[in-house]
KEKE-3310 file (N, C-alpha, C; in steps of 0.2 Angstrom, whole numbers, plus 5000, padded with zeros to 4 digits):
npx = (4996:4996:5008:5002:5007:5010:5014:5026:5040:5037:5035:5051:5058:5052:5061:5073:5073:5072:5084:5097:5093:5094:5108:5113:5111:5119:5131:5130:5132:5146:5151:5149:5157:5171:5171:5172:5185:5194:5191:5200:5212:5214:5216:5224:5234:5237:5239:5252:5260:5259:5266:5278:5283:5285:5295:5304:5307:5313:5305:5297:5285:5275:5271:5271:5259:5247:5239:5236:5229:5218:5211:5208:5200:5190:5185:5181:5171:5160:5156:5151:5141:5132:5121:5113:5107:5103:5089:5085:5091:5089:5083:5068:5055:5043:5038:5037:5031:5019:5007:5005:5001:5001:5006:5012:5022:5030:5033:5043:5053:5055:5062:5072:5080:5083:5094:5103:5106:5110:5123:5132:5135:5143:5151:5155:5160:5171:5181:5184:5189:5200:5205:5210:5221:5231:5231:5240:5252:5256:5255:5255:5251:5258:5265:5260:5259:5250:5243:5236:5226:5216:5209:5202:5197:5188:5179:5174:5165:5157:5153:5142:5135:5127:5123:5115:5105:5099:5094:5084:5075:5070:5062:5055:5048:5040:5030:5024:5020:5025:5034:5044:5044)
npy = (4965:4950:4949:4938:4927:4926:4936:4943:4939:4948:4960:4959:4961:4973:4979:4977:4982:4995:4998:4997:5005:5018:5014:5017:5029:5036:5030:5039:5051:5051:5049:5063:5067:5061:5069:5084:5080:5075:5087:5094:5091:5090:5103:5109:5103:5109:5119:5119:5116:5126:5136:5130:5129:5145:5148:5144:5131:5133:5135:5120:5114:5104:5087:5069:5057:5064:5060:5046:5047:5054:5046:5033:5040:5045:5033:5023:5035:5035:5023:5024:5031:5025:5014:5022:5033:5023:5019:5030:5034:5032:5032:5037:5034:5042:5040:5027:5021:5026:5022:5011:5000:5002:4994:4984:4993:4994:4980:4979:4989:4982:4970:4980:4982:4969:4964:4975:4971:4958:4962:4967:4961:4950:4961:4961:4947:4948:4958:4952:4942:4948:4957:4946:4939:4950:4951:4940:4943:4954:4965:4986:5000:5012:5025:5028:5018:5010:4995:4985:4973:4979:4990:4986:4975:4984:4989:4978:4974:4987:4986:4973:4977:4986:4976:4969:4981:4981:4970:4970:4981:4977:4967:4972:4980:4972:4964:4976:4985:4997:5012:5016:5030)
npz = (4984:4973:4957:4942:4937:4922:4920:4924:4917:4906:4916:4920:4909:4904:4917:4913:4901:4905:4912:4903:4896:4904:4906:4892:4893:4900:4895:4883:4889:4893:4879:4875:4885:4880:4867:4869:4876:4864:4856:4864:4865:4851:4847:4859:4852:4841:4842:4851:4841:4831:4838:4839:4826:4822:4832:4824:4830:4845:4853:4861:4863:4861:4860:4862:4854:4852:4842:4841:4855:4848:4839:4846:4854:4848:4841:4854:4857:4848:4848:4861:4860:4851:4856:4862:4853:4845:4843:4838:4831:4817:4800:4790:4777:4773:4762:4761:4768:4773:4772:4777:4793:4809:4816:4806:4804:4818:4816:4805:4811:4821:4813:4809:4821:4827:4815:4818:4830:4826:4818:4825:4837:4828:4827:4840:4843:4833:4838:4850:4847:4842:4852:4861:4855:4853:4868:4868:4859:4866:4860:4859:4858:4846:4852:4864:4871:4876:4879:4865:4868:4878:4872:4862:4870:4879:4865:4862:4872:4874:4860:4862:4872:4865:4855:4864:4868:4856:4854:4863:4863:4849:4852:4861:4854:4844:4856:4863:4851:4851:4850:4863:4874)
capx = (4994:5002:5008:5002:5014:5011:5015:5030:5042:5034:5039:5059:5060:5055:5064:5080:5075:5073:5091:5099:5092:5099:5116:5113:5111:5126:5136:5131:5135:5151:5154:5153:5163:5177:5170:5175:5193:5195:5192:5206:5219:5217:5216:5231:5241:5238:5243:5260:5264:5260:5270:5285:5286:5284:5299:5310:5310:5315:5302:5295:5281:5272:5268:5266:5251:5238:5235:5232:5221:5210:5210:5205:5195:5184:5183:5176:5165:5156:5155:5146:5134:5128:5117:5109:5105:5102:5083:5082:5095:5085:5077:5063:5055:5037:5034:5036:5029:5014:5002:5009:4997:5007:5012:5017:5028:5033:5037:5049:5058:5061:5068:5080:5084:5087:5098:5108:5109:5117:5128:5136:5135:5147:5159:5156:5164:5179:5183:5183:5194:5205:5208:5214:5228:5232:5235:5245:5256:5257:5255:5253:5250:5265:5267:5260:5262:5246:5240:5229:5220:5212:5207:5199:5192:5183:5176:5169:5160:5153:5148:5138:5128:5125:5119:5110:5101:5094:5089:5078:5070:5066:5056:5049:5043:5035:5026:5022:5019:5024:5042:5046:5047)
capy = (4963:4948:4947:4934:4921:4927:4945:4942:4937:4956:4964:4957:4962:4979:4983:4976:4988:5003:4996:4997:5013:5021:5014:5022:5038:5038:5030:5046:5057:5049:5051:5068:5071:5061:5073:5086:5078:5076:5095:5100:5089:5093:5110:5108:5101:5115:5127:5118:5114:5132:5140:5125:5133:5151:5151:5139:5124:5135:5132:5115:5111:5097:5083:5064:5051:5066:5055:5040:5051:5056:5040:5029:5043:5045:5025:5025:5039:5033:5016:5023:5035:5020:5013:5025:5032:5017:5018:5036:5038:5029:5038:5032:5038:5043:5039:5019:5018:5030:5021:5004:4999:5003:4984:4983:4996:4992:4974:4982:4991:4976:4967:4983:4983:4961:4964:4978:4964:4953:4966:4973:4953:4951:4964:4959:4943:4950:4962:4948:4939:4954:4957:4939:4939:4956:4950:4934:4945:4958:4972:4990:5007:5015:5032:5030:5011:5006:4987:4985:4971:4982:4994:4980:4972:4990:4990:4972:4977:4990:4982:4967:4982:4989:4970:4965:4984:4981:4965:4971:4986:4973:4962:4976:4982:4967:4964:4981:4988:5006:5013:5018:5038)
capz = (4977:4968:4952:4940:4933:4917:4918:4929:4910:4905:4920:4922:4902:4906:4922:4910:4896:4908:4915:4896:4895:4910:4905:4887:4892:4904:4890:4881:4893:4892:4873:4875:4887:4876:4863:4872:4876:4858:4855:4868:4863:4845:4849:4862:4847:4834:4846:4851:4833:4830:4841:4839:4820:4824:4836:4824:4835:4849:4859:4861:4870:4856:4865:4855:4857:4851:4836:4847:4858:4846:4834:4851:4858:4842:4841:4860:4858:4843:4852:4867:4858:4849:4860:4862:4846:4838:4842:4839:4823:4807:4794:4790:4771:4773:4756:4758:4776:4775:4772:4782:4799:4815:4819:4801:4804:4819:4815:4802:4815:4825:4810:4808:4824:4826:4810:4820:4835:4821:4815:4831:4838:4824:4827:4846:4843:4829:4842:4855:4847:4841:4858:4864:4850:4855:4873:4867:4857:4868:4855:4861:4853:4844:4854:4870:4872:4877:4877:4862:4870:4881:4869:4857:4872:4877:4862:4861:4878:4873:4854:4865:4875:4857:4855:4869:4869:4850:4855:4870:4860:4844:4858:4867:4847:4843:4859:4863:4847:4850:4854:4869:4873)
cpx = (4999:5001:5007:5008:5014:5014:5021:5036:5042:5039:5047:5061:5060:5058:5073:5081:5076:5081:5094:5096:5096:5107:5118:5115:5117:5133:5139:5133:5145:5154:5153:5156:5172:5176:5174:5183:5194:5196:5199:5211:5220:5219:5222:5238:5243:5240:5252:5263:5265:5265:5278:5287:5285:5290:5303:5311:5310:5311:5297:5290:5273:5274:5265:5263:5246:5235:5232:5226:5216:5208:5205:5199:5188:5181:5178:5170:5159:5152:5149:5140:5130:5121:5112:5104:5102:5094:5078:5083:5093:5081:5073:5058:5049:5033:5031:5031:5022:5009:5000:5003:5004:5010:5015:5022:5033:5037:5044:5055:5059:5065:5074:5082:5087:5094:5104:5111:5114:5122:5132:5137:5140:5153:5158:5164:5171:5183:5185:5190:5203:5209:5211:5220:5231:5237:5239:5251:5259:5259:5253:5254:5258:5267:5267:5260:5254:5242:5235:5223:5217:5207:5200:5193:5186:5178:5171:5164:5154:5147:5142:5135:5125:5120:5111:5103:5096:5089:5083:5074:5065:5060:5050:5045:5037:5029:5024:5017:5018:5031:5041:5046:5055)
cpy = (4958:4949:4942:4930:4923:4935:4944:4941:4947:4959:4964:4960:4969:4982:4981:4979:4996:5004:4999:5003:5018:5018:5017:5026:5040:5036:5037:5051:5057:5050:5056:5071:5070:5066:5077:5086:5081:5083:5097:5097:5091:5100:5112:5108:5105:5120:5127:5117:5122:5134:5136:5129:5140:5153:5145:5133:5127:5134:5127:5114:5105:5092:5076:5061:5057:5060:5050:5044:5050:5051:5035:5032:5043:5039:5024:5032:5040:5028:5016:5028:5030:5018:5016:5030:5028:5017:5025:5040:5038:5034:5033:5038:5037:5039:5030:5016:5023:5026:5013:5005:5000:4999:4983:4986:4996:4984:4977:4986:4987:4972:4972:4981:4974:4960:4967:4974:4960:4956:4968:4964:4950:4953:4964:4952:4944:4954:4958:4944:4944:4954:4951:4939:4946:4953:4944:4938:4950:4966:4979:4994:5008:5021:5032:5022:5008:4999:4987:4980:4976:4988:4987:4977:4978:4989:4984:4973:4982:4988:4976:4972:4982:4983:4967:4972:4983:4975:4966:4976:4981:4970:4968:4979:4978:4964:4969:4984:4996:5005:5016:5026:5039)
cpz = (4974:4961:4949:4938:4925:4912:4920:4923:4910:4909:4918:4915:4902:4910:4917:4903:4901:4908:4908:4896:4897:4907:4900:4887:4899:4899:4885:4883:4892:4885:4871:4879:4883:4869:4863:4873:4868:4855:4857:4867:4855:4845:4852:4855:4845:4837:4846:4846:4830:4833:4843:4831:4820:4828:4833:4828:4842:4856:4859:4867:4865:4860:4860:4859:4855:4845:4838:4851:4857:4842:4839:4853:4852:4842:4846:4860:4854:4846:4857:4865:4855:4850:4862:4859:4843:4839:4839:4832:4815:4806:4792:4784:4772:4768:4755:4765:4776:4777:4775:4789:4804:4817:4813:4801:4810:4819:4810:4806:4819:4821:4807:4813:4828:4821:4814:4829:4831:4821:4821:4837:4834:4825:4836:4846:4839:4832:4847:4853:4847:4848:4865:4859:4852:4863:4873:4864:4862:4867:4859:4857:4852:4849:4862:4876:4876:4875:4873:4865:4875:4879:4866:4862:4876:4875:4860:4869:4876:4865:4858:4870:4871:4857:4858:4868:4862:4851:4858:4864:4853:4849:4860:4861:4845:4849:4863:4858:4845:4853:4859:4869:4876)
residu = (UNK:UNK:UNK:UNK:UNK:UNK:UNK:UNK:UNK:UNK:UNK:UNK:UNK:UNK:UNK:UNK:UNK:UNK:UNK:UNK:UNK:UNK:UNK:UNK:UNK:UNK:UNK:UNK:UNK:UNK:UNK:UNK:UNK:UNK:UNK:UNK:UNK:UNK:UNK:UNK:UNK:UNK:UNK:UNK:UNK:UNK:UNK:UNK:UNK:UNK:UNK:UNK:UNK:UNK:UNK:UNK:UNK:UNK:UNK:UNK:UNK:UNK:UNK:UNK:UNK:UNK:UNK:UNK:UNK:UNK:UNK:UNK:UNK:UNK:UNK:UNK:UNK:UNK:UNK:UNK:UNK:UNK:UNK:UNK:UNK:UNK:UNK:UNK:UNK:UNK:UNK:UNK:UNK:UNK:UNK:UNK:UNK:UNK:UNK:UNK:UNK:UNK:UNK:UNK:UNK:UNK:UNK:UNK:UNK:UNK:UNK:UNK:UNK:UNK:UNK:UNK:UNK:UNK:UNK:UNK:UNK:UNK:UNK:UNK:UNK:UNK:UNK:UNK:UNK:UNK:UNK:UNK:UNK:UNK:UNK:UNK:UNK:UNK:UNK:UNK:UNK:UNK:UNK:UNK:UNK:UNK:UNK:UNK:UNK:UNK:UNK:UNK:UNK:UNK:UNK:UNK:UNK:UNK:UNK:UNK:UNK:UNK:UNK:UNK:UNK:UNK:UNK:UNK:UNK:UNK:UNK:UNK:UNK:UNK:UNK:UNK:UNK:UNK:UNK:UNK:UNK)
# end
């Protein structure tokens, strides 16, 4: 059986929403395993910090770069739950939408979510740059001396997923007319 010429567009759009999907929900997988991190290093800390002021100094087992850790780790794992959230996280007030036809309302959720394309498109690019001056300077974290450009550029990776996946869902809104499950 062939496919027409005109469905063929359709198709490649949703085998590259599915794709964006799938890599969502592994990014999320992944922003709670830094969850997680996050937990056992703060947790680690407050223990060694406890038990460094409880024996006077005496015995040291405090450890620096948590604050890094958790500051990076928190940044990164905001960043990849994003993506996929973003179609799942808005509130939406009954009271202004009730009475709205289903394409009005979904046209509405494609112009949020083209907006949240701009927006994360935006700090794709500020981040893009941030991390070319970063690696021209050679700047790295205070504690544990990591290269910022590679943090920065991380995070402009993952913002331009963010991008590209709001763009697909806006598309897939207006010529669908229904969200996805």
């Amino acid at each position: 059986m062939q496919v027409s010429s005109t469905t063929e567009p359709a198709r490649k759009a949703f085998f590259l929403l599915d794709l964006t999907d799938r890599i969502a929900k592994a990014m999320r997988i992944g922003s709670g395993v830094l969850l997680v991190f996050i937990m056992t290093v703060t947790l680690v800390d407050v223990i060694a910090r406890t038990i460094f002021a409880a024996t006077n100094g005496s015995i040291d087992v405090t450890f620096t770069g948590a604050v890094e850790l958790v500051s990076y780790g928190m940044m990164a794992m905001v960043l990849l739950a994003f993506p996929y959230g973003v179609d799942k996280g808005q509130v939406i007030v009954d009271l202004f939408t009730d009475n709205l036809r289903r394409r009005t309302k979904m046209i509405l959720e494609a112009v949020y979510m083209f907006g949240f394309a701009a927006l994360s498109s935006g700090m794709t690019v500020r981040f893009f740059e941030v991390a070319g001056r970063m690696r021209r300077s050679g700047e790295s974290s205070q504690d544990l001396l990591i290269p910022l450009h590679i943090v920065y550029s991380l995070a402009s990776c993952a913002l331009a997923f963010l991008a590209l996946r709001c763009t697909l869902l806006a598309i897939d809104y207006l010529v669908s007319g229904a969200k996805r499950p």
